[in-house]
C-alpha positions as CSV (number, residue, x, y, z in Angstrom):
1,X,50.6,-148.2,195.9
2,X,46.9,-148.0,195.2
3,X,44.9,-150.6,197.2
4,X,43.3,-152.0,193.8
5,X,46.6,-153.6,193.3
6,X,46.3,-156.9,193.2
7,X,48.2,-160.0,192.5
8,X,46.7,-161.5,189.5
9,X,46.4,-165.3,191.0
10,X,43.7,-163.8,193.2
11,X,41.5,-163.4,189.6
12,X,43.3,-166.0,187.3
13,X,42.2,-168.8,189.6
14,X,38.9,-169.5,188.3
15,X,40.5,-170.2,184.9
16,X,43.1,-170.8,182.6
17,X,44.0,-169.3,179.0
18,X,46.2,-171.2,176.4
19,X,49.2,-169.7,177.6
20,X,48.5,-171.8,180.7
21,X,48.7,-175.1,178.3
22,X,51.6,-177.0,178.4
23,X,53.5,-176.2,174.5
24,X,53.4,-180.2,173.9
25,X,49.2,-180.1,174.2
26,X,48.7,-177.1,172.2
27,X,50.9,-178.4,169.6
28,X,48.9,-181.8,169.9
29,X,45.8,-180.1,169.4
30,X,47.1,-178.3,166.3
31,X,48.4,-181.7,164.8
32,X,44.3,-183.3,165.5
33,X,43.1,-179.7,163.6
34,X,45.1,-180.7,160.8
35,X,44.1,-184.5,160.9
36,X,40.7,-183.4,160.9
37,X,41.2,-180.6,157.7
38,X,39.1,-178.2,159.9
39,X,38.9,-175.2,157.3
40,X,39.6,-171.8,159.4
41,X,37.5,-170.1,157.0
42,X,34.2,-172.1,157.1
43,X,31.2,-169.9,157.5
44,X,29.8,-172.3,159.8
45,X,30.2,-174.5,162.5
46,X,31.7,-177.3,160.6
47,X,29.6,-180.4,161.9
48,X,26.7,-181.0,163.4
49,X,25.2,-184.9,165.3
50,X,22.0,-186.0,164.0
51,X,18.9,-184.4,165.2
52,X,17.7,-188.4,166.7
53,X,21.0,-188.0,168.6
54,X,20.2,-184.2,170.1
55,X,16.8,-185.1,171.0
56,X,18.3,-188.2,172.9
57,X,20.7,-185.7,174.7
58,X,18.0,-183.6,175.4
59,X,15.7,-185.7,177.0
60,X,18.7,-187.1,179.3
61,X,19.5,-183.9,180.4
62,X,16.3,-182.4,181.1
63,X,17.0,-182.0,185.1
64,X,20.3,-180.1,184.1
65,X,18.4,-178.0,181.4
66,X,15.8,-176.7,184.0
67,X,18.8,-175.6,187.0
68,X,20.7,-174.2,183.6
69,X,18.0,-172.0,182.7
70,X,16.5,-171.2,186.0
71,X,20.3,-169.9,187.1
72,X,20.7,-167.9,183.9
73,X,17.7,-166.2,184.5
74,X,19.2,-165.2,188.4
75,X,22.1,-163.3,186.4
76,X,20.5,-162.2,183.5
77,X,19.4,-158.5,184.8
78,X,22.4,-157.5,186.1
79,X,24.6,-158.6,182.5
80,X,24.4,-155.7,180.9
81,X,27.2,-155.9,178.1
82,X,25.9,-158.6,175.1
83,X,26.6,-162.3,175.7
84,X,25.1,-165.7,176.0
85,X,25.8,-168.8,176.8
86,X,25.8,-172.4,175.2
87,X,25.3,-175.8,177.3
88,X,26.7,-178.8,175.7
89,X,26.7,-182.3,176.8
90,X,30.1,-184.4,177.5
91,X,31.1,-184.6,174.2
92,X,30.7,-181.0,173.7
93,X,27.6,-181.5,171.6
94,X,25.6,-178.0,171.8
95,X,22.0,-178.5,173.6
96,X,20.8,-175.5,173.9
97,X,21.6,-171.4,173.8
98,X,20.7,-168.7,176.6
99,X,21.0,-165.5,175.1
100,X,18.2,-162.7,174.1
101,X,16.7,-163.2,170.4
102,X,19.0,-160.6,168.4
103,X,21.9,-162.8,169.3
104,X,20.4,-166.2,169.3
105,X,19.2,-165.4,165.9
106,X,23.1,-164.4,164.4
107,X,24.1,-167.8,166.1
108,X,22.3,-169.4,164.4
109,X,23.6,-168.1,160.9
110,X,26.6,-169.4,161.5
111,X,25.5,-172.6,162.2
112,X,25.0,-172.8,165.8
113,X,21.9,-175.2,166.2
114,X,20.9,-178.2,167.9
115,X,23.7,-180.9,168.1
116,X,26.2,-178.5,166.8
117,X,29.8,-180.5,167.9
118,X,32.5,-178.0,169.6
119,X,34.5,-181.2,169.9
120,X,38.1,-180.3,169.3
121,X,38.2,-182.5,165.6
122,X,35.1,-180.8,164.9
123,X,35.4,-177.4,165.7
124,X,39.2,-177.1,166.2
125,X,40.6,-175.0,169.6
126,X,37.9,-173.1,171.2
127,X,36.7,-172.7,174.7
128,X,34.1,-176.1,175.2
129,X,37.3,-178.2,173.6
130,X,39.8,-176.8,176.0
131,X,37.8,-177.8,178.8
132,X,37.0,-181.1,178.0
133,X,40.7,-181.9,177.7
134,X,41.6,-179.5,180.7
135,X,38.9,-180.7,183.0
136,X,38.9,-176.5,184.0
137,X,37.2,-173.2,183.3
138,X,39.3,-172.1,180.1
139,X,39.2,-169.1,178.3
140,X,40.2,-168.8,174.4
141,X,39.8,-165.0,173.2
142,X,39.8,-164.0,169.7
143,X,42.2,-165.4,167.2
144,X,43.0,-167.9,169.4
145,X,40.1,-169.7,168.3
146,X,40.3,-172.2,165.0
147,X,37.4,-170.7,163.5
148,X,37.5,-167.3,162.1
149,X,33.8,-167.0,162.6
150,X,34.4,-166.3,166.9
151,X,37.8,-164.4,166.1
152,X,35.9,-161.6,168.0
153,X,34.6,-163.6,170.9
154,X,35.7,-164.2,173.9
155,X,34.7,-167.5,175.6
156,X,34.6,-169.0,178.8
157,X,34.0,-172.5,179.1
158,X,33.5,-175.0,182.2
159,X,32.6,-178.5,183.5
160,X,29.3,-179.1,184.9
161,X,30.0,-181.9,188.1
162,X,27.4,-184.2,189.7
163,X,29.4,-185.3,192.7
164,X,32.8,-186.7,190.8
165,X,30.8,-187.2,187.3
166,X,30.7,-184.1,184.6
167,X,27.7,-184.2,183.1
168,X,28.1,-181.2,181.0
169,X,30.1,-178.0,180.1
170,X,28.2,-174.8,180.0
171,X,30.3,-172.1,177.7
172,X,29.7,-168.4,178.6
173,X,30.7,-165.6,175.9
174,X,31.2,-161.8,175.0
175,X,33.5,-159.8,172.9
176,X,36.9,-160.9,172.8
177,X,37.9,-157.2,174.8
178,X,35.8,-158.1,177.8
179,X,37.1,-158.6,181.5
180,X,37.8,-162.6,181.3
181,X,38.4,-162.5,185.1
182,X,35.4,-161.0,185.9
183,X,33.6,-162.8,182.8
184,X,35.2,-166.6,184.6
185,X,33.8,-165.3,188.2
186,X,30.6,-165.1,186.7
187,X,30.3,-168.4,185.0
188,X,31.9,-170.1,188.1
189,X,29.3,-168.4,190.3
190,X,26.2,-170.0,187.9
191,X,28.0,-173.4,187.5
192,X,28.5,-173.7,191.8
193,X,24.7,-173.3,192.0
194,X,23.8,-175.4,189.4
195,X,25.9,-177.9,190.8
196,X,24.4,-177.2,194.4
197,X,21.0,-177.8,192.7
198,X,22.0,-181.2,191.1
199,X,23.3,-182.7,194.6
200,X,20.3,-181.1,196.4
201,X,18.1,-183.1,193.8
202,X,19.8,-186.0,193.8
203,X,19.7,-186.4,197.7
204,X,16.3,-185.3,197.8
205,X,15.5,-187.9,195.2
206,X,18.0,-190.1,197.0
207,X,15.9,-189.7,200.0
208,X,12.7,-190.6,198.8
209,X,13.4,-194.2,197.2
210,X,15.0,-194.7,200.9
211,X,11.4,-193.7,202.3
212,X,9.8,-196.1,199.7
213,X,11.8,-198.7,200.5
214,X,9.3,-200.5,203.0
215,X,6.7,-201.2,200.3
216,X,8.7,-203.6,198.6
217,X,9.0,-201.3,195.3
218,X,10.7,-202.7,192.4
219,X,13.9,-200.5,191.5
220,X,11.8,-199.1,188.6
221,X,9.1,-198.3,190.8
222,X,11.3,-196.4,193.0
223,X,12.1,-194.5,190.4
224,X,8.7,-193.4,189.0
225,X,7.3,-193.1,192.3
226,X,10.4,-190.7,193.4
227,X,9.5,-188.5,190.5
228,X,5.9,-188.9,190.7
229,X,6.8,-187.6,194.4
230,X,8.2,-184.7,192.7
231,X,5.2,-183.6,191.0
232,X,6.6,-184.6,187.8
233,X,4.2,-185.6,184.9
234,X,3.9,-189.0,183.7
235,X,5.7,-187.4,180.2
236,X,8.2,-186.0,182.3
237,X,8.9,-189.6,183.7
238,X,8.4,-191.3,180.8
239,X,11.2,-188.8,178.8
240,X,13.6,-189.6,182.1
241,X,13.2,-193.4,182.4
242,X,13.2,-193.9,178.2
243,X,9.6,-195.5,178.9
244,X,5.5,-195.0,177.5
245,X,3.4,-192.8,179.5
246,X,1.1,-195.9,179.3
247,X,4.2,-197.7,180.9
248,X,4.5,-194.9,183.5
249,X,0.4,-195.1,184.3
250,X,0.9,-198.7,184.6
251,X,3.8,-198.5,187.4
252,X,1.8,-195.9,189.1
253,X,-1.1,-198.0,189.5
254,X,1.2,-200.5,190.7
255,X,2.9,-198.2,193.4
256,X,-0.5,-197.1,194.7
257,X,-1.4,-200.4,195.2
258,X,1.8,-201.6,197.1
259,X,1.5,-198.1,199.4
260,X,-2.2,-198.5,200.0
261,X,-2.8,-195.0,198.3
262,X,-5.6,-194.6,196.7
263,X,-4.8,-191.4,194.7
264,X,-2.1,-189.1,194.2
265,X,-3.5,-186.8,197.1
266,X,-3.3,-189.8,199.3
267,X,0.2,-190.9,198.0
268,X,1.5,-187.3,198.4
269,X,-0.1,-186.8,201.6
270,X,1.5,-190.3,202.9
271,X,4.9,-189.6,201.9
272,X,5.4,-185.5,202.0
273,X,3.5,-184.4,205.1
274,X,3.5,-187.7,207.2
């Protein structure tokens, strides 16, 4: 018996396919793609949020954009077959596309472009849609798919957690003859650190509004002051919070009053080196 022999639970337990899906779902799922009149045959992604509601997304997620990309960019090199990868929000709306320009560029003939919706009454059964309703790393190869436009892909989606909240699903694919095992190891690799990233922000962060604490800081002026703690820049805040840069300027004067700073230097210095 060669010693490459293995029992397949040891690779399948990163992900399921549909085969792992009770009959009673898949057929639910089949009944919402006909509710819906999703036509197989579309050339494109069938429907797409408005632009006002991506660009909301966006700014909401921009912590989770940066760990995204800056993880991507670990693996990247040693990928060598084609692929990419699509992060969408919690409703499966597409944010944004990791991928080099050849592909990006024949995604987005078929429609794949901001605020694209892989929800399953949008986009019928592919990989984003079966982990939103599995809450696991799924994997829908080939025909599987609703949409005759990935019948040669092979996709890998999986939830994105922030301590017991998802806050998005990042969808990893190649052609539909690929190794999924080995293709789900790698996305569940990428999504671990990402998620290790996300809790080491948020105690970091976490850590700081503790530390400001003393000075009698509003909530709101936690918050900037955290982020201003951070290095971020006043449009970075003010994209975070929903607020002006004027607003931002205005709560950072206030914080350096109430810390007896009289700079950023001076308000860096007192909170990161003392």
């Amino acid at each position: 018996m060669s010693v490459f022999t293995l029992n397949p639970y040891i690779y399948n337990k990163y992900w399921i396919g549909l085969e792992d899906i009770a009959a009673s779902h898949l057929d639910a799922w089949g009944e919402t793609v006909m509710k819906n009149a999703i036509d197989p045959t579309s050339p494109l992604v069938p429907y797409r949020h408005p632009i006002t509601l991506w660009e909301t997304s966006i700014k909401r997620h921009r912590t989770l954009l940066r760990f995204v990309s800056q993880e991507i960019s670990v693996f990247a090199p040693t990928i060598l077959k084609p692929h990419f990868y699509m992060l969408t929000d919690t409703t499966g709306m597409m944010l944004r596309t990791y991928g080099n320009s050849v592909i990006l560029e024949k995604l987005v003939s078929i429609g794949m472009l901001e605020g694209a919706s892989f929800q399953l009454e949008h986009a019928g059964i592919n990989a984003v849609a079966a982990s939103i309703h599995t809450g696991h790393i799924s994997v829908v190869r080939g025909e599987e798919h609703t949409l005759h436009i990935f019948s040669d892909w092979m996709c890998i989606c999986g939830p994105i957690t922030n301590g017991a909240r998802i806050v998005g699903y990042l969808d990893f694919s190649m052609h539909k003859d690929e190794d999924a095992s080995l293709a789900a190891a790698i996305l569940y690799r990428i999504i671990s650190d990402i998620e290790k990233r996300l809790q080491y922000f948020d105690d970091t962060m976490n850590a700081r509004k503790h530390k400001l604490t003393q000075y009698s800081l509003t909530p709101r002026e936690a918050e900037v002051a955290a982020r201003w703690l951070a290095n971020n820049t006043t449009a970075q805040i003010a994209a975070d919070l929903f607020i002006s840069e004027e607003t931002v300027r205005t709560y950072i004067k206030k914080i350096y009053k109430k810390t007896g700073s009289n700079g950023k230097g001076a308000f860096l210095q007192k909170f990161l080196l003392s």
